[in-house]
N, C-alpha and C positions, 0 to 999 in steps of 0.2 A: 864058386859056381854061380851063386847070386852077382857077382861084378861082373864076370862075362856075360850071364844072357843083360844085362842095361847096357854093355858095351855095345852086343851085336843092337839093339832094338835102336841105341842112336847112331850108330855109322849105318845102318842098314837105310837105304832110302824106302821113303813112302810111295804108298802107288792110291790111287783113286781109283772109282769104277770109272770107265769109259762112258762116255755121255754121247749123245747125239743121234742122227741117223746113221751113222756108219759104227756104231759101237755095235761086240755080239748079242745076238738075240740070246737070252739063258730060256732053260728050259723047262717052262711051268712046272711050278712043284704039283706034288699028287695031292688028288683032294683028299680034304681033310676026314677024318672018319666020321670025328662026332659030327662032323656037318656046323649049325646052329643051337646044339644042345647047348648048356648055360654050364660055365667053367667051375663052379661049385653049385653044389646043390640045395636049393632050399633049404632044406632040414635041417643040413648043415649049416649054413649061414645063421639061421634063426638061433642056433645052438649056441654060436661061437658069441652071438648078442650078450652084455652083460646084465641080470635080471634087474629090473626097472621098480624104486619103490613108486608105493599109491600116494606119498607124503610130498606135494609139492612144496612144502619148507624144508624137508630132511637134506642135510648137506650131502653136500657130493661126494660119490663113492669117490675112494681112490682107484686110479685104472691098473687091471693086472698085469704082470710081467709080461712082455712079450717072448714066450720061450720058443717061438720058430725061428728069432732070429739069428745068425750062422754067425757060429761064435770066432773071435777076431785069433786069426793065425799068427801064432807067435813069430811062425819065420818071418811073416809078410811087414810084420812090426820091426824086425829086427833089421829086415834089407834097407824099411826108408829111414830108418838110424845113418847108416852107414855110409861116410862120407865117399863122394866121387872120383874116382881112381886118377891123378893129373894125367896129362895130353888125351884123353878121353873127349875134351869138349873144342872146337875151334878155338884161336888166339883172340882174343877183342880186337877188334879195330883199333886203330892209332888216331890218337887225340890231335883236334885241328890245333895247333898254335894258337889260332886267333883265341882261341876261347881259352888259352893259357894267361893270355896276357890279364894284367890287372883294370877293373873299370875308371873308366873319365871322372871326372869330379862332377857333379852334377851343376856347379857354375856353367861348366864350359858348354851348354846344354841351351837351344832359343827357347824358351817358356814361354813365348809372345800365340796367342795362341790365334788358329786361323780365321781371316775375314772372310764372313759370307758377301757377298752382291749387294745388300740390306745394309751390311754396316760402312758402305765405302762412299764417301760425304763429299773426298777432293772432287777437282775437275777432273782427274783421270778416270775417274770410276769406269766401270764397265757401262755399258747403256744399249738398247736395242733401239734402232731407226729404224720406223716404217711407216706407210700410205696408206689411206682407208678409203674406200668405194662401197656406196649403199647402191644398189639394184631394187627396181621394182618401183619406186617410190614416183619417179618424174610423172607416169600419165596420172597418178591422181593430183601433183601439185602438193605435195608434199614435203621435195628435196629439199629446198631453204630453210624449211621451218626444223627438220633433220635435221640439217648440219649446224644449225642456232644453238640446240640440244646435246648436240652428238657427244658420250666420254670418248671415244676416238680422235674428235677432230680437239675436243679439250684439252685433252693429252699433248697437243703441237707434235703427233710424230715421233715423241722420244719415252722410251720406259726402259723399266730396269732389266724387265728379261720378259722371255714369251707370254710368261704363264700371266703378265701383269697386261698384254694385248689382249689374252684370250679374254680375261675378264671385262675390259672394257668392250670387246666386242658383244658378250654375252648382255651387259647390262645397255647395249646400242638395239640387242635383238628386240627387247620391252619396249624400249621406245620406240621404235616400227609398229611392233604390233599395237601399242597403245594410238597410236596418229592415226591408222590405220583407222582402226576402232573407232576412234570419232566421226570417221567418215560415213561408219555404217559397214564398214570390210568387219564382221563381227567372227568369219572363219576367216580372219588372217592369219599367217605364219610367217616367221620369219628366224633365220638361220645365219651365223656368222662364221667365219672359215679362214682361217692363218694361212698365207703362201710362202715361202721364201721365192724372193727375186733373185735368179739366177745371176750371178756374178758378183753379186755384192756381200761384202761380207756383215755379217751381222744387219741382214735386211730384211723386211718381211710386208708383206701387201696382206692388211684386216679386209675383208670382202664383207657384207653384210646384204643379204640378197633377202626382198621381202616378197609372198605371194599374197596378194589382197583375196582372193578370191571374191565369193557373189558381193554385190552392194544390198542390203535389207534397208526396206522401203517402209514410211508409216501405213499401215493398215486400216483399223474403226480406229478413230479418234474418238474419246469420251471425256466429257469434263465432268465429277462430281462438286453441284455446286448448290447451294438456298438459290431458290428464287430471286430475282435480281428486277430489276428496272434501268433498260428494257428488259426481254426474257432472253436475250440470245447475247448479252453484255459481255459474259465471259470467253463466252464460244468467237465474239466476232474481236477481243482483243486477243486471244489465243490463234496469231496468222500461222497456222500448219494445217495442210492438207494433205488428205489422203495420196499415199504416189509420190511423196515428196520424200527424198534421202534422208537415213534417221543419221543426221550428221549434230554431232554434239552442240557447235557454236547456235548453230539454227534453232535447237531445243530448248537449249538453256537459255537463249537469246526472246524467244518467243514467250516462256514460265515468266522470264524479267520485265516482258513485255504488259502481264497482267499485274504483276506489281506496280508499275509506273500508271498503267491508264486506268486503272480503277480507283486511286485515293483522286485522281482527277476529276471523278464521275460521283463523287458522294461515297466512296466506299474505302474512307481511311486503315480502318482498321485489317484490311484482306492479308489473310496468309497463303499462300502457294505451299500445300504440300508436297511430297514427296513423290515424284513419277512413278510407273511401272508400267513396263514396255512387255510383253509378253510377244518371243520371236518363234516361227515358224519357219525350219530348216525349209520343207519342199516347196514351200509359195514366196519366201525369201522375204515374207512381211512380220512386222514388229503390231502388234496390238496396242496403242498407247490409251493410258487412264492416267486421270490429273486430277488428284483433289484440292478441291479450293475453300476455303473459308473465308466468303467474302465481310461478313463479318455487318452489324446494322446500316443499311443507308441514311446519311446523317447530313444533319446544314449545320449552318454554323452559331456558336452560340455567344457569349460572353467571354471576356480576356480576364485572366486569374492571372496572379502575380506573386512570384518568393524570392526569397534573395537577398542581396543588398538592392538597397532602393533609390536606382539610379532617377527611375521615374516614375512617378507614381499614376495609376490605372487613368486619370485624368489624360495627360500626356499618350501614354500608350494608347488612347483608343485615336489619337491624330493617325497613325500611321496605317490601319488596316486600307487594305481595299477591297474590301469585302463589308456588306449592312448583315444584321444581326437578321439569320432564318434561308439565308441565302447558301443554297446547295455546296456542301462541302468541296473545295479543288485546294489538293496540298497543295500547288502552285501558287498560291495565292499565300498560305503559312510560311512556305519558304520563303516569300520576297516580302513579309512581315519582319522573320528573323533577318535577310539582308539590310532592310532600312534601319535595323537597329544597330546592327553592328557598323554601318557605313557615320554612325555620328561618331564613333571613335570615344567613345566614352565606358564600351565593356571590353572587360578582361575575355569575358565569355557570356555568350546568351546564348537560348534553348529555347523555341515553340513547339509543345507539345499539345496534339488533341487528347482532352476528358472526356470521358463517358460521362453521360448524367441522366441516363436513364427516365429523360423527359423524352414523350413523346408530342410531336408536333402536329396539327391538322393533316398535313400533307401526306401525314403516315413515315416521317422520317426523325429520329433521335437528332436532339440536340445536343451539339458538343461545342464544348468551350475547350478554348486554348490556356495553356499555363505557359505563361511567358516567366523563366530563370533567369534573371539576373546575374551578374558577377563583375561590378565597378571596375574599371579602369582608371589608368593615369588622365589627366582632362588637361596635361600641361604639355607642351610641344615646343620646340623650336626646327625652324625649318631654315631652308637658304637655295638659294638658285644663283646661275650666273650667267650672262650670253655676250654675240659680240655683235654687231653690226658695223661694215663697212664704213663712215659718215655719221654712225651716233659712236662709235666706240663701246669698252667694257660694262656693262653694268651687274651690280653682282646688288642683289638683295637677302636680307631676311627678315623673319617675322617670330616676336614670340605670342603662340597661342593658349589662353585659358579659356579650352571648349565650352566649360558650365560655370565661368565666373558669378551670371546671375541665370539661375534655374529658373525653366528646365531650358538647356541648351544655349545659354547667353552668352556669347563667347565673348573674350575682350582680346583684339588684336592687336600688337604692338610691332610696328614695320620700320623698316630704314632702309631707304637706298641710297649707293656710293657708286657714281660711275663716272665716264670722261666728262660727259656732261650734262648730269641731273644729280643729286642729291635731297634727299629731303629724309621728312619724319611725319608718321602717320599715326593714328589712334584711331581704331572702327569699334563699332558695336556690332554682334549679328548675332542675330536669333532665325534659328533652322527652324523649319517646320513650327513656322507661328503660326498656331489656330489651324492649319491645313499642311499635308504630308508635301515637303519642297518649296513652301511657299519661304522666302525669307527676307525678313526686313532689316536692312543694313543702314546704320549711319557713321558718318565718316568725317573727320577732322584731320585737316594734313596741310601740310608747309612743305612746297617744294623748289627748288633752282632750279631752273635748268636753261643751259647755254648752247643752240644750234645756233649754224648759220644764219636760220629763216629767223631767230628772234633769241632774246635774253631775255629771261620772266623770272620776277618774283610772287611766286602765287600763294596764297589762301585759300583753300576751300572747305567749304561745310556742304553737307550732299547727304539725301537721304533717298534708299530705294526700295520700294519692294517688286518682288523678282516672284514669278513662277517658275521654277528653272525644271531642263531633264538633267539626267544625273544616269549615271554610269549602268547602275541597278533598275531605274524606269526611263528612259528615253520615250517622251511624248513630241507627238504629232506636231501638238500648239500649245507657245511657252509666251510669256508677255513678261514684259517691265515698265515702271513708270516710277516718277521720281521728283527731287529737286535739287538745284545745286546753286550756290551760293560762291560767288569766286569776286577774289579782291585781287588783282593783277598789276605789278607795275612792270612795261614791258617796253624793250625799245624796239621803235618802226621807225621804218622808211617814211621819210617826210621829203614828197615830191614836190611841195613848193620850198622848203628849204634844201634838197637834193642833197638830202645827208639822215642818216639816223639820229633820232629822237628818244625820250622817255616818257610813255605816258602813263598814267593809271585809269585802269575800269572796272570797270564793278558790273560784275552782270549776275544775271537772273534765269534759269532757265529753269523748263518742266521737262525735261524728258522722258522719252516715251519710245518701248519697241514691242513689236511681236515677230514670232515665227513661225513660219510652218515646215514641218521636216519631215520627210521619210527614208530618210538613209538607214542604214544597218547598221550603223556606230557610231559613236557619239563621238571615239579620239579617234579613230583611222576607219572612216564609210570606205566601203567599195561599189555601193552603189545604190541610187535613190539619188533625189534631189533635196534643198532646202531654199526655201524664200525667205529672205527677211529685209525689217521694213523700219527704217529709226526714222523717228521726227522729232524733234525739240523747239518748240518755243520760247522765245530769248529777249532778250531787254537788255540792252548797252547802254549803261552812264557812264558818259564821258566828256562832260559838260551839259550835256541833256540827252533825254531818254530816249532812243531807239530801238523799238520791235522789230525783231526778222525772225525768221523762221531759219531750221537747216534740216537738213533730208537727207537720208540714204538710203538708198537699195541694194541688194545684194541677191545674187541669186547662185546658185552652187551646184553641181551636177556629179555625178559618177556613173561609170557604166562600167562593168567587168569585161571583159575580151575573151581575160581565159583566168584558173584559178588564180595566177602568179602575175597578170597582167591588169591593170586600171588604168582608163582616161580618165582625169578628174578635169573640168574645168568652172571659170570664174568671169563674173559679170559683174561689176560695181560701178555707179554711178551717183554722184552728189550733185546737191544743190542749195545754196544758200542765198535767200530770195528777202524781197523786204529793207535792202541795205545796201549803200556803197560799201566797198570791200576795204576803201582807208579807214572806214570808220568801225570796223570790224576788231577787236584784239587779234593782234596777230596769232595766238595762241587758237584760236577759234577758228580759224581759217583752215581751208582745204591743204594739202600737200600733197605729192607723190615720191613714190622714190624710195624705194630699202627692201627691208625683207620681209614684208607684207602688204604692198604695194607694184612695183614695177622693178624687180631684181636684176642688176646691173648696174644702177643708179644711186648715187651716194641720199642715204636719208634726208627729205625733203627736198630734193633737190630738183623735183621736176615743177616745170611751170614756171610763172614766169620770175626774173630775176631783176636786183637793181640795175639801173641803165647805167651804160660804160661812161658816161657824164659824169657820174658821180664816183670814180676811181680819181683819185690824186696819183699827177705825176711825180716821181720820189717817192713815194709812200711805200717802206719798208715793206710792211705790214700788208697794206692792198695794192699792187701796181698792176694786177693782172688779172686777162679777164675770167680764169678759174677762182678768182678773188670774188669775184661777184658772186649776192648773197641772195639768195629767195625768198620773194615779197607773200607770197601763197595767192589763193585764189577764191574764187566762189563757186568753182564745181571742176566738178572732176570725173576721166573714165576711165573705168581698168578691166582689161582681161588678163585670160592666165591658162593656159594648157599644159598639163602634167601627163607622163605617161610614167605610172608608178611600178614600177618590175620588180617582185620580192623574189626571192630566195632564201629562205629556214628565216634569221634572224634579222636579214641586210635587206636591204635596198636600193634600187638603182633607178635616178629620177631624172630625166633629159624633159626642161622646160622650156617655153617661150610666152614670156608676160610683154605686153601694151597697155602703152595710157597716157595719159599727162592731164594735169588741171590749168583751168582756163581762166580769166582774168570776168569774164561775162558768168551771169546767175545762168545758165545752161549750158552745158558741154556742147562743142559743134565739131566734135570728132574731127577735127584737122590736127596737123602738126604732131600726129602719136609718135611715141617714141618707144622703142621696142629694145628688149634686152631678152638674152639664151643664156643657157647654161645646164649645167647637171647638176646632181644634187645626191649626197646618199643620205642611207638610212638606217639606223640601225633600233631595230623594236623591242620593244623591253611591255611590259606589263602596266607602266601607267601612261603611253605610248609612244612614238616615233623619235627618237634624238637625231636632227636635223643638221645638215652643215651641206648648203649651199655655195655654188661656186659662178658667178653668170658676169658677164661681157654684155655693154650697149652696142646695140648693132647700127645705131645711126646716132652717135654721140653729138653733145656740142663742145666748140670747145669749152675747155678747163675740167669736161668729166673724165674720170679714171677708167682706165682701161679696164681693168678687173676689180668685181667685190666679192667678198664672202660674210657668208651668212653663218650662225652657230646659234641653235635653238631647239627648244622643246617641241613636239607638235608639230601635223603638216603646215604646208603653208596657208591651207584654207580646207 
């Protein structure tokens, strides 16, 4: 009886209530009688409680039997004993094959496990291409400085997937809104945005569109500052006005501005605090406050000295340009510290102002300088080389011991090898003797040398002292004077024997020059002029004594056209007075002709020449009239027009030089002879490296068609 009703309960199907709108409506049970009444009552409840001791240590009751509940039906224990009657339950389903079969070996199995985007290193890798467009940014002048900046445009275009676009655009939005912000857009925004480019696969356009919004403008400008001299010092080196855009470069530009013109004015010590702009959303103005700590106004006091002791305080006080009480201008400390470093004797120097808590009549602190020391090497070898058309190679060098006799005694040891000079030199020089650039040089030298115009075996002993400008002070007016002592045996043209000779002379001369300059640069002027003016007084023995004199002038010009553009031109004229010109050493005489003279013309070669009388017919050696050799002259004149065109580092020099020397003590401008050419340039730091190329435009014969020039330095 128990097996068939389990039989019927599982072949019987189930049924659910019906659900929905269309299932029947049943029909509300009857209310209930007790209503809300409570299912047990109180009393009861409270009863059925187990009694509670007063001892909250006393262990716990055991709980009583539950005797309501319905005690377990033996049949009902008995039926789910009883196993299930067969064909009673549906068959199993039938087992798929596949899962009969036995497992692979785990060998045969790829264990390599999978590459993300990140780890794929080949060329093949996957990569995302796309193009970036900033918006918003052209009317303020902004784009360039963008795209200098831009992780987008850094990127070149290629990333490894979106999400690696999206960030760089995200870190492109900051730098909008930061440019932005310097300008004073202080509500700017800006927003970056991914497109894919329709057709291309794996393509995408980064957009980065900026909104500047209002510009905010300076408002009350206020300086906190001590009292100054004048009163309004800080305020009138602080150039911002009210109404003016609060644009970063301007502000910062302006605070830097008081940094620089107040150690100028007596106020070494000034610190530029920290700004605070206070901005007003509705009037779009910035309130700016600057505190300044200009710090004692001060002159200047004594030079203090630590370190190695390259020079001692004696020495050091040569070089100031400044007298002791004289109004503080760092300008003046810094080109203290440049004079020192330019004698090439420190490793490192430092001029520092001291406090010294003197006060001076004026009402200003005295400050003295600590000039640091740190020795350098005093030993040098150097070398140079060039070429000229008509003189040939010549390559020199020199070894230098800056401080062989202290302070600053240098002992120079030279040699030149070329086509045609040769010698050996020994100078002495002392910089800054007794006064800052003044320097007294003596000199001992032996030289050959073999041109056209003459063969000379020379001696000389020479002594000068020099006011010179120099790279770091470039003055107005420079002067030289001197003496020089020269033993010569030299071969001339000897017009009553109509043949070259050997003679020996011995001369004597003082010479002497000054300048006046105002160009703007010492190795490459653009513009200003320079006068200057040689004369030497002279004594020729050469069987007996003869005084002359020799002269030069020289005058020099620049004018700018445009930044990249310069006329430079040149005026030189000699004269050597007081002597016939046979009786002159030919070494003494005028010349023209090369590459600092009249360019096209082989070295000395202008002026006049021995007479075709004196060529032998046969003669190997001399048969012709570019064989003919230049006698020189006793004056001489030269011009010279440059149009100098730079570009970054080069140069581009189209010239035309005139001149020639004359056979009379005054030049009478006849018979010039004129050479063109180009020239470039290329500019370096101690300045111009020169290579000249120029043609005579009205040659004679035996001169060459083309010369070239290689050198240091313009031409003038």
């Amino acid at each position: 009886m128990i097996a068939g009703q389990a039989q019927a309960q599982i072949q019987t199907p189930g049924t659910a209530p019906a659900q929905g709108p269309d299932a029947p409506r049943e029909t509300p049970p009857a209310a209930d009688p007790q209503g809300d009444a409570p299912i047990v009552p109180d009393a009861e409840f409270d009863k059925a409680l187990p009694p509670l001791s007063g001892d909250i240590n006393a262990p716990l009751e055991p709980m009583p039997a539950d005797t309501t509940a319905p005690a377990t039906t033996p049949t009902t224990d008995a039926a789910a004993q009883q196993p299930i009657t067969p064909g009673t339950l549906p068959p199993p389903p039938a087992v798929d094959p596949a899962l009969a079969q036995p497992l692979e070996p785990l060998s045969t199995f790829n264990t390599e496990p999978l590459r993300s985007v990140a780890d794929v290193k080949d060329a093949d890798a996957p990569d995302i291409r796309y193009t970036n467009e900033v918006r918003g940014l052209d009317p303020l002048g902004l784009t360039d400085e963008f795209n200098s900046l831009s992780a987008l445009r850094e990127g070149k275009g290629k990333a490894d997937n979106a999400t690696q676009v999206a960030a760089r655009g995200r870190e492109d939005e900051q730098l909008a809104v930061r440019l932005m912000k310097s300008l004073g857009y202080y509500d700017a925004t800006a927003i970056s945005t991914i497109e894919t480019v329709p057709g291309g696969e794996q393509k995408l356009k980064a957009i980065v569109s900026a909104t500047p919004g209002q510009q905010y403008k300076l408002g009350t400008i206020t300086v906190k500052a001590d009292p100054t001299t004048p009163p309004d010092l800080v305020r009138r080196e602080l150039p911002l006005r009210t109404g003016d855009p609060i644009e970063a470069l301007r502000v910062q530009g302006a605070e830097a501005n008081v940094s620089l013109k107040l150690p100028q004015q007596g106020y070494p010590f000034v610190k530029v605090g920290e700004r605070d702009i206070l901005l007003d959303e509705q009037t779009a103005r910035g309130d700016y406050t600057l505190p300044v700590d200009t710090g004692p106004r001060s002159s200047f006091g004594v030079l203090r000295t630590e370190g190695d002791p390259v020079f001692d305080l004696k020495h050091l006080n040569v070089f100031p340009r400044f007298d002791q009480g004289e109004l503080y201008d760092n300008r003046k400390t810094d080109d203290l510290r440049e004079a020192l470093v330019a004698t090439g004797l420190f490793n490192g120097v430092g001029v520092q102002p001291v406090r010294t808590g003197t006060i001076l009549p004026d009402g200003t602190e005295q400050v003295d300088l600590m000039v640091r020391q740190t020795r350098g090497p005093a030993k040098s070898l150097s070398g140079g080389a060039g070429f000229q058309t008509g003189q040939g190679v010549t390559v020199e060098g020199t070894f230098t011991n800056r401080n062989r006799f202290p302070p600053e005694g240098a002992l120079i040891l030279g040699a030149i090898a070329g086509t045609q000079q040769q010698g050996l030199s020994a100078t002495f020089r002392r910089q800054n003797a007794g006064k800052r650039d003044r320097t007294v040089t003596l000199v001992a030298s032996a030289l050959r040398a073999n041109y056209d115009a003459f063969e000379a075996f020379t001696g000389t002993l020479s002594g000068r002292i020099s006011y010179d400008s120099t790279p770091i002070w470039q003055k107005k007016f420079t002067y030289a004077y001197g003496f020089e002592l020269v033993g010569t045996n030299e071969s001339v043209f000897d017009f009553a024997e109509n043949d070259r000779v050997r003679r020996t002379y011995g001369v004597l001369a003082l010479p002497g020059q000054v300048q006046f300059d105002t160009s703007d640069n010492l190795l490459n002027p653009t513009r200003g002029y320079r006068l200057k003016l040689s004369l030497s007084p002279e004594t020729s023995v050469q069987g007996s004594v003869r005084p002359y004199g020799r002269s030069l002038v020289e005058a020099t010009a620049y004018y700018p056209v445009s930044d990249s553009l310069v006329i430079a031109g040149r005026l030189r004229a000699g004269s050597i007075f007081g002597i016939a010109r046979d009786d002159i050493a030919p070494s003494r005489r005028y010349y023209g002709g090369g590459g600092g003279s009249v360019r096209g013309y082989g070295f000395q070669r202008l002026g006049p020449l021995e007479p075709e009388s004196s060529l032998v017919p046969g003669d190997k050696d001399r048969d012709e009239v570019k064989d003919l050799r230049p006698i020189g002259g006793r004056s001489l004149n030269e011009f010279s027009i440059e149009a100098r065109y730079r570009f970054g580092n080069f140069g581009i020099v189209p010239f035309i030089d005139g001149g020639n020397t004359y056979e009379s003590s005054l030049p009478n401008g006849s018979d010039l002879r004129f050479g063109a050419g180009i020239g470039g340039r290329f500019y370096t730091n101690f300045g111009p490296m020169r290579v000249d190329v120029a043609t005579p435009l009205n040659p004679r014969p035996g001169d060459a068609k083309v010369a070239l020039y290689i050198s240091i330095g313009q031409a003038f």
